[in-house]
C-alpha positions as CSV (number, residue, x, y, z in Angstrom):
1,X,-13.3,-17.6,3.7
2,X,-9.9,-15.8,2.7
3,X,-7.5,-15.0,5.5
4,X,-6.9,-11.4,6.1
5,X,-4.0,-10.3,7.0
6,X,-4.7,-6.9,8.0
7,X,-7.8,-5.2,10.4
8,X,-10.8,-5.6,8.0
9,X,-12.3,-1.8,8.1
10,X,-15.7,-2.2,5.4
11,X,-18.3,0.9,5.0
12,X,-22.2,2.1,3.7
13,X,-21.7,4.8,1.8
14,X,-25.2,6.1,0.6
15,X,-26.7,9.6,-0.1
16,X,-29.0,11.3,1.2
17,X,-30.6,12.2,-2.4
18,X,-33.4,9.6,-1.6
19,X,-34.4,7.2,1.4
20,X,-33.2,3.6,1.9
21,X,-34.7,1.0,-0.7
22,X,-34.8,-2.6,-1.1
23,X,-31.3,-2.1,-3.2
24,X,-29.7,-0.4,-0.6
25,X,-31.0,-2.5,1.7
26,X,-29.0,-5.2,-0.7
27,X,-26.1,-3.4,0.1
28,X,-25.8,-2.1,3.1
29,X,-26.8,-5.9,4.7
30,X,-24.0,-7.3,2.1
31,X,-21.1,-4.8,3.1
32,X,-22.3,-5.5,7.0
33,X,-22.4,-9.0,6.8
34,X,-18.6,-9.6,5.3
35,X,-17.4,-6.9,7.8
36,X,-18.7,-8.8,11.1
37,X,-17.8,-12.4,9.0
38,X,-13.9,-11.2,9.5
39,X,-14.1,-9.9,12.5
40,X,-14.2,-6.6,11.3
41,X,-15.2,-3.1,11.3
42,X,-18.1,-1.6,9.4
43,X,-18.8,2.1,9.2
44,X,-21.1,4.4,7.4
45,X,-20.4,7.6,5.3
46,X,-23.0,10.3,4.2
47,X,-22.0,11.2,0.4
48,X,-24.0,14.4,0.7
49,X,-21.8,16.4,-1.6
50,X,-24.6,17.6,-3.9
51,X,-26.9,20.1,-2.3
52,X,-29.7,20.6,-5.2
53,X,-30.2,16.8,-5.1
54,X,-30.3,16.2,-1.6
55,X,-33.6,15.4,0.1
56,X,-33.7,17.2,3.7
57,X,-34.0,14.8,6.3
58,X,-32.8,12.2,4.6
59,X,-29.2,11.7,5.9
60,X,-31.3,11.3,9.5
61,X,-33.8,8.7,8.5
62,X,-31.4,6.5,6.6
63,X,-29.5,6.4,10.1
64,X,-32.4,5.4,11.2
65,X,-33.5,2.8,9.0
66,X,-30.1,1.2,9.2
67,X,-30.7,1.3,13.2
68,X,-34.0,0.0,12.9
69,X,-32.7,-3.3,10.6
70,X,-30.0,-3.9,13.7
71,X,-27.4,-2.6,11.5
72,X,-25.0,-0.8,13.8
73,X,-21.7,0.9,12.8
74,X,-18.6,0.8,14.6
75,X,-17.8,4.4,14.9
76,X,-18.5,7.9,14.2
77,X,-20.7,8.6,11.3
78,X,-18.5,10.9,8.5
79,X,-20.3,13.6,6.3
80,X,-18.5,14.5,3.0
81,X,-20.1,18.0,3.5
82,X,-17.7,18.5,6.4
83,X,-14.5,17.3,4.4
84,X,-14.2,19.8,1.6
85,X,-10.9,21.1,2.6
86,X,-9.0,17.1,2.4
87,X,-10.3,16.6,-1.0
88,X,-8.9,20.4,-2.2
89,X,-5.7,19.2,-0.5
90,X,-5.8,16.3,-2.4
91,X,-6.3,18.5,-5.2
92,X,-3.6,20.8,-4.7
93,X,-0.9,17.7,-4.8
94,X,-2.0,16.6,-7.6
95,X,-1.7,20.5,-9.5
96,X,1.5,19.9,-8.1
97,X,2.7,16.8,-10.0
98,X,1.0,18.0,-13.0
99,X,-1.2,15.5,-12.8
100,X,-4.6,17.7,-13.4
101,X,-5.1,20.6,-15.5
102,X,-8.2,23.5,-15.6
103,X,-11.0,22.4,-17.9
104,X,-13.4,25.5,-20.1
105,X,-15.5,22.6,-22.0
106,X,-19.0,22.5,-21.9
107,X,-21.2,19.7,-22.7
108,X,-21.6,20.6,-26.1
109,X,-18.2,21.1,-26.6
110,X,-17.2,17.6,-25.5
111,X,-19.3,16.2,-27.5
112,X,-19.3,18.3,-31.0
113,X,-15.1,17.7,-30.4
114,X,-16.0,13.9,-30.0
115,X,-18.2,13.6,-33.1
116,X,-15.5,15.5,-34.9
117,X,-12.9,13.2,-34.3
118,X,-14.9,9.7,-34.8
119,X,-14.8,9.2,-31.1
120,X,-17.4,7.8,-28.4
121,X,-19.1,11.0,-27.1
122,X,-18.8,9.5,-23.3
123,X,-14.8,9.9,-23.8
124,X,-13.1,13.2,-22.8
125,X,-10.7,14.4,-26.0
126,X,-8.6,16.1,-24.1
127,X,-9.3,19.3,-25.2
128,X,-8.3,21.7,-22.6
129,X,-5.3,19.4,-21.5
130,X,-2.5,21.9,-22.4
131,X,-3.7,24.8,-20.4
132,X,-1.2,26.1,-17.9
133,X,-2.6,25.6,-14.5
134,X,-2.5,29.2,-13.7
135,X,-5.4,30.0,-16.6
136,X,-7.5,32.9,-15.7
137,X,-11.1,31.7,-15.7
138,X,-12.8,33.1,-19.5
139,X,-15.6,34.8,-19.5
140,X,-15.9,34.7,-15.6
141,X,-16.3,30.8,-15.5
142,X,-14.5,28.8,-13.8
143,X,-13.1,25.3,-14.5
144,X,-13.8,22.4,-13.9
145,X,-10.3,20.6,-13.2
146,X,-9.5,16.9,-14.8
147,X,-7.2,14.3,-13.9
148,X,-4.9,13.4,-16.8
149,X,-4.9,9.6,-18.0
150,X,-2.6,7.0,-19.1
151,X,-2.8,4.9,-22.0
152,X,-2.5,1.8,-20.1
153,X,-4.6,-0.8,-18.4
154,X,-5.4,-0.8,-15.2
155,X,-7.3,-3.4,-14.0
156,X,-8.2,-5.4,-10.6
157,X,-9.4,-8.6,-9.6
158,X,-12.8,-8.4,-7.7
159,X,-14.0,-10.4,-5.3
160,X,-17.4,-11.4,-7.1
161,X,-17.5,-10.3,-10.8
162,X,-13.7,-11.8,-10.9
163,X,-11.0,-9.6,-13.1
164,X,-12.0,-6.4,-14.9
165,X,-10.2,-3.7,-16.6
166,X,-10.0,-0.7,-18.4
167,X,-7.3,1.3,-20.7
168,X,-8.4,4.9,-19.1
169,X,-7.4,6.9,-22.0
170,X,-8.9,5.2,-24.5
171,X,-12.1,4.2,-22.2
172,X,-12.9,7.6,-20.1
173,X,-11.0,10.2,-21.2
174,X,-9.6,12.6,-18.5
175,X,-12.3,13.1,-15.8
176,X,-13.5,15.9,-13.7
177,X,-12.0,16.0,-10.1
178,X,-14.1,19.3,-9.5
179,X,-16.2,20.6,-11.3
180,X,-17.1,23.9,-12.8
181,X,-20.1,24.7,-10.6
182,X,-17.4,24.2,-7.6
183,X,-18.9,20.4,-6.6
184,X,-16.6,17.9,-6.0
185,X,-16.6,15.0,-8.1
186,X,-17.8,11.6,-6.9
187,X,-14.0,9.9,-7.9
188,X,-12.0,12.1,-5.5
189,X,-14.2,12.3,-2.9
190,X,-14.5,8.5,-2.3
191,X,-11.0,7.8,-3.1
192,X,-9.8,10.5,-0.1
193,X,-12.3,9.3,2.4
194,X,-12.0,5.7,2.0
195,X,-7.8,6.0,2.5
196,X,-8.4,8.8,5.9
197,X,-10.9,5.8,7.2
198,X,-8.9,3.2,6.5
199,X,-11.2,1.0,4.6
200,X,-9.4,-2.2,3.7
201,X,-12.3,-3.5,2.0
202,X,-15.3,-2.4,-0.4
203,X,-18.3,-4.3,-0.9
204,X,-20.9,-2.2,-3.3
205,X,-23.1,-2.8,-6.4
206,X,-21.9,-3.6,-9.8
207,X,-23.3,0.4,-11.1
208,X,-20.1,1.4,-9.9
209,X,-17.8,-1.2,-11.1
210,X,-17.0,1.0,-14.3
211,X,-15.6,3.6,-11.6
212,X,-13.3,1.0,-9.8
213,X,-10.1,1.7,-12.8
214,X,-10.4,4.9,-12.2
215,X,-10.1,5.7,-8.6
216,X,-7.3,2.4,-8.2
217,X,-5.5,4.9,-10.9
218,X,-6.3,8.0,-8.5
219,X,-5.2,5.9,-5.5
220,X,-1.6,5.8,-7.4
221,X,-1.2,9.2,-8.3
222,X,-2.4,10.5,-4.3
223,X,0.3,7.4,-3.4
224,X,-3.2,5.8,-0.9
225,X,-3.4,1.9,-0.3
226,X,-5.9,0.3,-2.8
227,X,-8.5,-1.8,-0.9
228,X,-10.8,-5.1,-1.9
229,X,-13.4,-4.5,-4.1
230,X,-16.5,-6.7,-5.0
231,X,-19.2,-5.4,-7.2
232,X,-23.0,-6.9,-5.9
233,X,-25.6,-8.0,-8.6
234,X,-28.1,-4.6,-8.9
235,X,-31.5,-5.7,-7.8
236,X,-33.9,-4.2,-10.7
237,X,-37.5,-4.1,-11.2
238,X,-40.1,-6.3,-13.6
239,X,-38.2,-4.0,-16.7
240,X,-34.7,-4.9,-15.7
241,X,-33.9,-1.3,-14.5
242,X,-32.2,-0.8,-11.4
243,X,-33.8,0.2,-8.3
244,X,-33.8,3.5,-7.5
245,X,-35.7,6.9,-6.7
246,X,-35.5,7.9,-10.5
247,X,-37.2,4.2,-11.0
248,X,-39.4,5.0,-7.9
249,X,-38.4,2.1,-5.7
250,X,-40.5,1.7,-2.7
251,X,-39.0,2.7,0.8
252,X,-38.1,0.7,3.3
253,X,-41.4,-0.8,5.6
254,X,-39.6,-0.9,8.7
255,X,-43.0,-2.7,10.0
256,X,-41.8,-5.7,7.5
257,X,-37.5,-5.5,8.2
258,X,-37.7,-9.3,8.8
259,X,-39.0,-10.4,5.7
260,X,-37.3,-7.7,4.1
261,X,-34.1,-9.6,5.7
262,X,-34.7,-12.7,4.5
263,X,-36.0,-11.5,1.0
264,X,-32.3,-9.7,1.1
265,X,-30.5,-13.0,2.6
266,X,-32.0,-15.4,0.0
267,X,-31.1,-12.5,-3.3
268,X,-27.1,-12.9,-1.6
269,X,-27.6,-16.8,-1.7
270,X,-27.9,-17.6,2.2
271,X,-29.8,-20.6,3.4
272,X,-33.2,-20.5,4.5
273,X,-33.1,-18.6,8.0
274,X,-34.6,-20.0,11.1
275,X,-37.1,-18.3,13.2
276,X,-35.8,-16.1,15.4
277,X,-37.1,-13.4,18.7
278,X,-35.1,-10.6,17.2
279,X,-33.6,-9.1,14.6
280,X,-30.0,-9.3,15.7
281,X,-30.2,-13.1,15.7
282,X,-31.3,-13.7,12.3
283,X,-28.2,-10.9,11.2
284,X,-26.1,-13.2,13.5
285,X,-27.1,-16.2,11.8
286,X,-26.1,-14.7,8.2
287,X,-22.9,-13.6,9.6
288,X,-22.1,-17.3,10.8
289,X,-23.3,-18.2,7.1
290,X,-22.4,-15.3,5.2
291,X,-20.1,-16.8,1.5
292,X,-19.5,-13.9,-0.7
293,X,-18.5,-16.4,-3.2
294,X,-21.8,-17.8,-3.4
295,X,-23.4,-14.5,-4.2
296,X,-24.0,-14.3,-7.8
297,X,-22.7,-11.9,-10.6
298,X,-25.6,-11.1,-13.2
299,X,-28.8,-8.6,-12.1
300,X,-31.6,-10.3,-9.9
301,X,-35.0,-9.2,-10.9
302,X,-36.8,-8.9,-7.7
303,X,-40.3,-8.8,-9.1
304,X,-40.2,-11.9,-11.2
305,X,-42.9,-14.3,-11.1
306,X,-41.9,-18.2,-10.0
């Protein structure tokens, strides 16, 4: 187990667009279990910063869930909902610097300008990136606002999938901070909340590792302490696809939570469990066990026969 040298401060971020699943199950016990293994904190964040996909009730029953599996946080439960003025501060520093610039472009645009110029429709062209930040909005609409990119890599070393990297301009494009309908993006939101809680260390699955480059870069430009990342396997179904509402993964049985435990413990490469009265002991057990180097880096099909 590495030493660390400063309070370890992990978190569960999910959001409330569906109810817990076996996958977050997979990664809420996995961010718990390397908290408590160094002695450390572990918090939970609601990402509810999109309304028309949000589920109601569902920020209160995955609290519950997590409760009911003897996962307990370590202090006050933050709602990105409630944070909207720290991430247009954020936003504001970086109009300051230069750094971001008002964006007109609409999907078709992006892409027709990406066909155009032989590049990969998924990269931003940069089309909009000489506006003056003071551009009136056309045609009523607003902007959406994108942070400008470097041609250079930046890359990390993570703490299961090992080093990974990307050159920002060449791979992304300059990407939305806010966007047109007024929604803050995913990128700025996380990167502003993880520096005001003081997470040291981040422990989620590997669907995200692509957005890792790009909020270490973001970190820079805000001048916010980069923390540990590791990437988990994704846990996907008999077709390969990842769990998740749009896949309709099964909610959580809280009626089944220990074998759902040790179904979890044995996909992160713990030993066999021993029977146990409650719930808190066998979590106890995997902390005492708990090897993030053990766990492994491609997908685990959950439903595969043998």
């Amino acid at each position: 187990m590495e030493f660390i040298h400063q309070p370890y401060i992990g978190r569960f971020a999910p959001s409330p667009t569906g109810l817990l699943h076996i996958g977050s199950l997979f990664t809420a016990v996995a961010s718990f279990l390397d908290a408590r293994a160094h002695n450390g904190q572990w918090l939970v964040r609601i990402e509810d910063l999109d309304p028309p996909r949000e589920i109601n009730g569902a920020a209160a029953a995955i609290l519950r869930t997590l409760n009911a599996f003897g996962l307990e946080w370590d202090a006050e439960v933050v709602y990105q909902s409630q944070r909207h003025h720290h991430y247009q501060a954020a936003l504001e520093r970086l109009q300051q610097q230069n750094l971001v610039y008002p964006c007109f472009c609409s999907r078709k645009m992006v892409q027709h300008h990406a066909v155009r110029m032989g590049m990969d429709g998924a990269v931003y062209g940069g089309i909009c990136a000489g506006l003056p930040l003071n551009r009136l909005p056309e045609n009523d609409k607003l902007p959406a606002w994108r942070l400008r990119t470097p041609d250079a890599v930046i890359g990390f070393d993570d703490a299961i999938v090992g080093h990974y990297q990307q050159n920002l301009a060449h791979d992304i494009g300059d990407f939305i901070l806010l966007r047109a309908d007024g929604l803050w993006a995913y990128q700025l939101a996380v990167v502003v909340d993880d520096a005001a809680q003081g997470i040291t260390h981040i422990v989620r699955g590997q669907d995200l590792l692509v957005s890792a480059p790009r909020q270490i870069y973001l970190q820079q430009c805000l001048n916010l302490p980069t923390p540990h990342y590791a990437h988990l396997p994704l846990l996907t179904n008999a077709q390969g696809q990842k769990w998740s509402k749009q896949t309709l993964a099964p909610i959580l049985n809280i009626r089944q939570r220990e074998n759902l435990l040790r179904q979890v413990f044995a996909y992160l490469r713990l030993p066999e469990a021993p029977e146990v009265n409650h719930i808190e002991d066998l979590l106890l057990w995997a902390v005492q066990h708990w090897q993030i180097t053990n766990v492994s880096v491609g997908s685990i099909n959950t439903e595969k026969s043998g």
